[in-house]
N, C-alpha and C positions, 0 to 999 in steps of 0.2 A: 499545502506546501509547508515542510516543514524548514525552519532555516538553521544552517549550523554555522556557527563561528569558528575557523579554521584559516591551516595555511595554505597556500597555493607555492609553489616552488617556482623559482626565477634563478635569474645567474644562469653561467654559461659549466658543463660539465667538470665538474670539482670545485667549481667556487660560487657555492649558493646561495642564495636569498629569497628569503621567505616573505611572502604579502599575504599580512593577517587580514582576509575577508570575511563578510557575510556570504554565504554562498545557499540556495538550494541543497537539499541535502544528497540528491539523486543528480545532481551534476557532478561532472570529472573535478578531480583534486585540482589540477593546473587550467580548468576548463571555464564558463559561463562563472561568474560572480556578479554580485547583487553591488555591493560598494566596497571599495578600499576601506580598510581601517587604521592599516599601520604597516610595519616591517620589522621583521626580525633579522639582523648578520649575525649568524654564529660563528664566522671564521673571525673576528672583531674580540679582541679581550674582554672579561666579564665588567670590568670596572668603564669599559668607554662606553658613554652617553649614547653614540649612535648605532651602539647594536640592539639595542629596542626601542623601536618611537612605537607609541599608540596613541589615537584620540578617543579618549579616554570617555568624552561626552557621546559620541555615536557610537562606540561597546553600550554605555548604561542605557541606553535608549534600544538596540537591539536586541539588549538583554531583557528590558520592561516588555518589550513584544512580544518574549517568547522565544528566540532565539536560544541554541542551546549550546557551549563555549563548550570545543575540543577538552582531552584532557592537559596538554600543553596551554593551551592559552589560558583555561583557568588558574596553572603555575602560573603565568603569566599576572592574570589581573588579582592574585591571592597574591605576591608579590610588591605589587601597585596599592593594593590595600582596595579593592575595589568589590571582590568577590571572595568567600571562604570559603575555600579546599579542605575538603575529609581525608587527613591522611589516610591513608595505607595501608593495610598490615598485611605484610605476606611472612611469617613466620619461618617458612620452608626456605628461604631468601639468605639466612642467616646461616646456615648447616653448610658444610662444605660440600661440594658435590659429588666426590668419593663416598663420602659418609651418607646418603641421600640415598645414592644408589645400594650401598650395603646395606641397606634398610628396607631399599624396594624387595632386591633380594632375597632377603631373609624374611620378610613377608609373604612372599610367593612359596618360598621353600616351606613355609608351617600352614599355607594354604591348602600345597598337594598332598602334603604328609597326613590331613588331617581323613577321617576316613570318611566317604561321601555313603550316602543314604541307599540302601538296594532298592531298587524297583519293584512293586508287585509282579508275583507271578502271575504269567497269563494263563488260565485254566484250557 
């Protein structure tokens, strides 16, 4: 069994809230969970105290087990100072997506233009 550290979704349609579990990793998102660990309100401004509570000692203890933190709640506990996060790098992220696409493009176009290999003749 493997266990993953994630969220389960609460709150009533458009106005959500997230409970950060332990959960099974082959169980449903909003389904069977192992233990509460906290909550997330993202409709909450970023500066107010109660849009993120975590207990901070059963993360590092589910984490010592083995447990494997979403990529969200490791922003989370990388945050908290708890856990270190690898940023990132998507380089392609930065191009605009006009210019992306003209690129796809014009890739394709010096693909077909180039000339393909003949095949043996068959005797």
């Amino acid at each position: 069994m493997s266990v993953v550290l994630r969220m389960a979704r609460a709150g009533t349609k458009k106005r959500p809230i997230y409970h950060i579990v332990a959960a099974d990793s082959r169980s449903p998102r909003d389904g069977r969970f192992i233990e509460r660990l906290g909550f997330f309100n993202p409709l909450l401004p970023k500066d107010n105290a109660e849009r993120l509570k975590l207990d901070l000692d059963k993360i590092k203890s589910w984490i010592a087990k083995g447990a494997q933190p979403s990529d969200r709640i490791k922003r989370f506990l990388d945050a908290a100072g708890v856990l270190k996060r690898e940023k990132r790098n998507n380089p392609e992220k930065a191009i605009p997506r006009k210019e992306r696409k003209a690129a796809a493009e014009e890739a394709a176009k010096v693909a077909a233009a180039a000339p393909k290999p003949a095949a043996p003749a068959a005797s």
